[in-house]
ZAVEXGU-898150 format. One line per 5 residues: number of its first residue (from 1); their letters; for each residue x, y, z of C-alpha. Coordinates in steps of 0.02 Angstrom, whole numbers, plus 50000, padded with zeros to 5 digits. Layout:
// residues N
NUM) a) X,Y,Z; ...
//
This chain:
// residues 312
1) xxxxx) 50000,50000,50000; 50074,50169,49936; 50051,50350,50037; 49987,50483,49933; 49940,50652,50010
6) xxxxx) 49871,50777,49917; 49901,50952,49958; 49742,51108,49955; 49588,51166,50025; 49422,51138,50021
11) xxxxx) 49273,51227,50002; 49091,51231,50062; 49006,51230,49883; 48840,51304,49860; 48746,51276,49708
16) xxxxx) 48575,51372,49652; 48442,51224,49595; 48293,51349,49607; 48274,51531,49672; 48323,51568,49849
21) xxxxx) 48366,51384,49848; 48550,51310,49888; 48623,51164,49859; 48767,51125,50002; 48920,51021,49974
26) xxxxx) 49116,51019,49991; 49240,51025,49855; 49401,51087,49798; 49508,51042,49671; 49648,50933,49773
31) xxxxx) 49540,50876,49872; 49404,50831,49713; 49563,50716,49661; 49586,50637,49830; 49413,50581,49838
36) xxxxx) 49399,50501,49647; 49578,50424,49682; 49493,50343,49845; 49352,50288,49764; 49445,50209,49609
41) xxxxx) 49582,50125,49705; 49548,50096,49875; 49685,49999,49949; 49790,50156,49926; 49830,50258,50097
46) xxxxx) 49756,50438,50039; 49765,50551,50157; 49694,50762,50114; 49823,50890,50194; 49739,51051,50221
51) xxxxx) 49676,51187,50345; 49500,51208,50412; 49431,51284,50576; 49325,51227,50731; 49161,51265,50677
56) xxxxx) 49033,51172,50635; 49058,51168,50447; 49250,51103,50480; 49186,50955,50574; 49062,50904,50460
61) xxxxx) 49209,50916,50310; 49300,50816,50440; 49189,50671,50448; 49137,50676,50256; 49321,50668,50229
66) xxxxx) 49320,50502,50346; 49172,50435,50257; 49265,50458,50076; 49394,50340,50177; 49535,50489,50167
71) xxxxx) 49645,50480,50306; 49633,50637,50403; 49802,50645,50497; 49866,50796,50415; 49697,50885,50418
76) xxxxx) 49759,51041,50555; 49610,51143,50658; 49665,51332,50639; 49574,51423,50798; 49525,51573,50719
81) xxxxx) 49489,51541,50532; 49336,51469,50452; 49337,51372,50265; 49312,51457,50114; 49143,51466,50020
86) xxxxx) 49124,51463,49840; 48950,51479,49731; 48950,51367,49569; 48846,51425,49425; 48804,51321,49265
91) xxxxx) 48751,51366,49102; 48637,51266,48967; 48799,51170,48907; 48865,51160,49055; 49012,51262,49081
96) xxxxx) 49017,51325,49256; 49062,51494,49324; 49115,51537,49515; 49083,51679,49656; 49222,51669,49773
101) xxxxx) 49244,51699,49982; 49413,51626,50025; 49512,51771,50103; 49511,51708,50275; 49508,51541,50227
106) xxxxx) 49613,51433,50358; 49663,51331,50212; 49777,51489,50160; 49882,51449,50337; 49891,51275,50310
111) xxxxx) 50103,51298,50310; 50093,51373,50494; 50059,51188,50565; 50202,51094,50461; 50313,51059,50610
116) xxxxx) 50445,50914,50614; 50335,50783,50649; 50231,50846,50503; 50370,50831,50385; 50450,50667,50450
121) xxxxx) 50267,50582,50424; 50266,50711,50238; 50468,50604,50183; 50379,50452,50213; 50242,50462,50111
126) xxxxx) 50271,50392,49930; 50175,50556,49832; 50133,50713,49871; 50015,50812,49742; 49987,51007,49724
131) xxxxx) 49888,51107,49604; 49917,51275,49552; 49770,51323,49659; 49845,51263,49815; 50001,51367,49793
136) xxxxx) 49875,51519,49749; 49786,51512,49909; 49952,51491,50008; 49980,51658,50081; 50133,51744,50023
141) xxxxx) 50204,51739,50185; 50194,51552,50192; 50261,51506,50029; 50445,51495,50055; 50405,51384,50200
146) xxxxx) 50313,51274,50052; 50459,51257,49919; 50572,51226,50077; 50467,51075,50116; 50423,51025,49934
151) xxxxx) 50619,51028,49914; 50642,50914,50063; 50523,50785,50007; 50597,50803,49847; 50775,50734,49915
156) xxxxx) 50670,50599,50013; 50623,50537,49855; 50437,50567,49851; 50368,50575,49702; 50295,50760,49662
161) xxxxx) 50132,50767,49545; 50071,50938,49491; 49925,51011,49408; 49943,51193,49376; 49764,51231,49348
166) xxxxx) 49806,51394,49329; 49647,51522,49390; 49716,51685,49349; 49604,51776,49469; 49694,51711,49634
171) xxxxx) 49857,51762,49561; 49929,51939,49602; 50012,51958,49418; 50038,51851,49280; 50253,51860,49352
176) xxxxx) 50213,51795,49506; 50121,51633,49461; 50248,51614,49305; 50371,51604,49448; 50274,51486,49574
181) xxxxx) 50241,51356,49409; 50429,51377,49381; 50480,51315,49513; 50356,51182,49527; 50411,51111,49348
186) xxxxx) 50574,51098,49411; 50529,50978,49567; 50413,50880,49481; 50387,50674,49440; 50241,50706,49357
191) xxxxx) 50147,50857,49260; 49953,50857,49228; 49908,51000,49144; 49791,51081,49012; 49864,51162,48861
196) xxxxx) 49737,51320,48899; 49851,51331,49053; 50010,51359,48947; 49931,51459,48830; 49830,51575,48973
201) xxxxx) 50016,51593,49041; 50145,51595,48899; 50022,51595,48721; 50071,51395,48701; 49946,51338,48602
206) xxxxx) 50013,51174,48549; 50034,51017,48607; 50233,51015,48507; 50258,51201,48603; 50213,51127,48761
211) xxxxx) 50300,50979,48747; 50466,51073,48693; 50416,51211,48832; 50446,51079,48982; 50598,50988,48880
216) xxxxx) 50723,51077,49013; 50625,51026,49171; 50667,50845,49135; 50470,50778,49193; 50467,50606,49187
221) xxxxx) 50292,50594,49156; 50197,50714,49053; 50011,50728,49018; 49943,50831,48949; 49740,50857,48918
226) xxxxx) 49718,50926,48747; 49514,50978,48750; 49380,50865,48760; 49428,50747,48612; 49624,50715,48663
231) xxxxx) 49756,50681,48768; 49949,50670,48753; 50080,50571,48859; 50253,50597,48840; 50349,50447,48951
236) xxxxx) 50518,50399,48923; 50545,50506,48789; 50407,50435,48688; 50227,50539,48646; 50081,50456,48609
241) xxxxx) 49909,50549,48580; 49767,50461,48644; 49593,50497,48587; 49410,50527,48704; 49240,50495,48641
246) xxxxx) 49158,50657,48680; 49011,50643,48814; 48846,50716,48763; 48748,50737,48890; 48868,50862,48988
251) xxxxx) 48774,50924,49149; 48916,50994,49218; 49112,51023,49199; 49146,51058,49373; 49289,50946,49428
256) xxxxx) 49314,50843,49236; 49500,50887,49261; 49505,50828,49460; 49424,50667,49424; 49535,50630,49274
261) xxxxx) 49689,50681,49392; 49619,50553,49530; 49594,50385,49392; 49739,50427,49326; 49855,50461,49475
266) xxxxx) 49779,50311,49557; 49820,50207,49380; 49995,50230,49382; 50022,50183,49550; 49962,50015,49551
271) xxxxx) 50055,49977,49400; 49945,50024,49265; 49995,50082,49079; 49973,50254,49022; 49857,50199,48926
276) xxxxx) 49741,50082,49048; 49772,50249,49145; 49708,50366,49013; 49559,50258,48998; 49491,50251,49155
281) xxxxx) 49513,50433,49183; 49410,50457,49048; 49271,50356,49093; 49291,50440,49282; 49278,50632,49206
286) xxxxx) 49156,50580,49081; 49041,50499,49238; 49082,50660,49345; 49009,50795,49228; 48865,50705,49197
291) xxxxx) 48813,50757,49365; 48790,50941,49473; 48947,50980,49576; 49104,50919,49574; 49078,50770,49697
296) xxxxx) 48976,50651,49592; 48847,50528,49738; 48987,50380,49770; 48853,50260,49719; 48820,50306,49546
301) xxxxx) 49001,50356,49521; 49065,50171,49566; 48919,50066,49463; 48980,50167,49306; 49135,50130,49327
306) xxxxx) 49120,49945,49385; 48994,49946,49211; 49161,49989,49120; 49284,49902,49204; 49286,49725,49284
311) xx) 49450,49764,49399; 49377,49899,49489
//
């Protein structure tokens, strides 16, 4: 059994199903991947590292972590600070759009509890994944404390994964998250992004410009998620494109991307090819946004996937 621990926040996630009516769950992008990773491959040790308060809200994301059968070691309990909120909006095809209350999210402290301990239980784990969100919502303050650790389990020989998602709102300048993602190439195993997130950042809009873009960072693993229809994996020097049947009955894109990263992820790690692994990724974001919210209900998420596959 492999530790991963995935590294973010999560949110309380309102969604409008009728006037003056709101839909309540949780949800955030690492910890969207955690849960799907859980779900598809169970006998893995996944355990959510993140912030949250001692309100009421906190403990019930507490125990619904628990119930998703996350380990909730490195889930701290800031005194003071509350999680985030976030409002998800959909339109007729749809593609979502967000209203954000994070600034005094506890999730943006989450560095201030990484003691020794922390980071001795952190160098034994076997992967540690980060999004460009979570380094976002760090607060400045706290972010040298992050590459400082992120180096360290680096040298331990943990395997990094990163997904820069890149959300140009939570970004101060263009510069600065250029400069977080940077540095993040350079410690990573494994790279998951989207080419709109090299082409929001540096006007890549190829696949080949991509591809030659993170030549110098030496990633041993690159995927890359090329639209809807595609997807390209560059492993051991080698890249093979990969092709997605379109899903037609799209309810929802919230959290296509975090359920991919979770199959996927998951994949690899017990052995899988790229390809088995690009597969059931697939068939996990195509299940995910065929339902409201980014958590699709655990019992219609696993019977399409057992429907698909026979090893799940």
């Amino acid at each position: 059994m492999q530790k991963v621990v995935l590294f973010g926040e999560c949110m309380l996630e309102l969604k409008q199903n009728e006037p003056e009516v709101m839909r309540q769950s949780f949800a955030g992008d690492a910890y969207n991947t955690a849960v799907y990773l859980k779900r598809l491959f169970g006998t893995q040790d996944v355990s959510f590292m993140t912030a949250l308060g001692k309100d009421l809200i906190s403990q019930q994301m507490t125990d619904k972590f628990a119930s998703e059968g996350l380990n909730n070691e490195l889930v701290f309990a800031d005194e003071v600070k509350t999680p985030g909120i976030y409002l998800v909006q959909t339109d007729e095809q749809g593609e979502r759009s967000f209203l954000y209350w994070r600034d005094s999210s506890a999730a943006r402290q989450a560095m201030k509890f990484v003691d020794d301990n922390v980071l001795s239980s952190l160098t034994a784990s076997d992967v540690f994944f980060f999004s460009g969100i979570s380094l976002a919502v760090i607060e400045p303050a706290y972010r040298t404390a992050f590459w400082e650790m992120l180096n360290t389990l680096s040298i331990a020989g943990v395997k990094i994964i990163f997904d820069p998602n890149y959300r140009a709102r939570l970004w101060r300048s263009v510069d600065e998250a250029k400069e977080a993602f940077e540095k993040a190439f350079a410690l990573s195993n494994m790279l998951l992004p989207g080419i709109d997130d090299f082409e929001q950042l540096y006007g890549l809009t190829s696949v080949e410009q991509v591809v030659d873009f993170c030549q110098p960072y030496n990633i041993a693993e690159l995927v890359i998620k090329n639209g809807p229809e595609s997807l390209f994996i560059k492993l051991d020097g080698k890249l093979t494109e990969l092709q997605i049947k379109p899903v037609e009955n799209v309810v929802d894109t919230t959290s296509a991307g975090d359920s991919f990263n979770g199959g996927y992820i998951g994949a690899r790690l017990n052995g899988h090819s790229t390809e088995y692994a690009a597969k059931i990724a697939s068939a996990a974001a195509a299940c995910v946004i065929q339902h409201p919210g980014a958590i699709a209900p655990q019992a219609d998420f696993m019977a399409f996937m057992k429907s698909k596959f026979s090893d799940i």
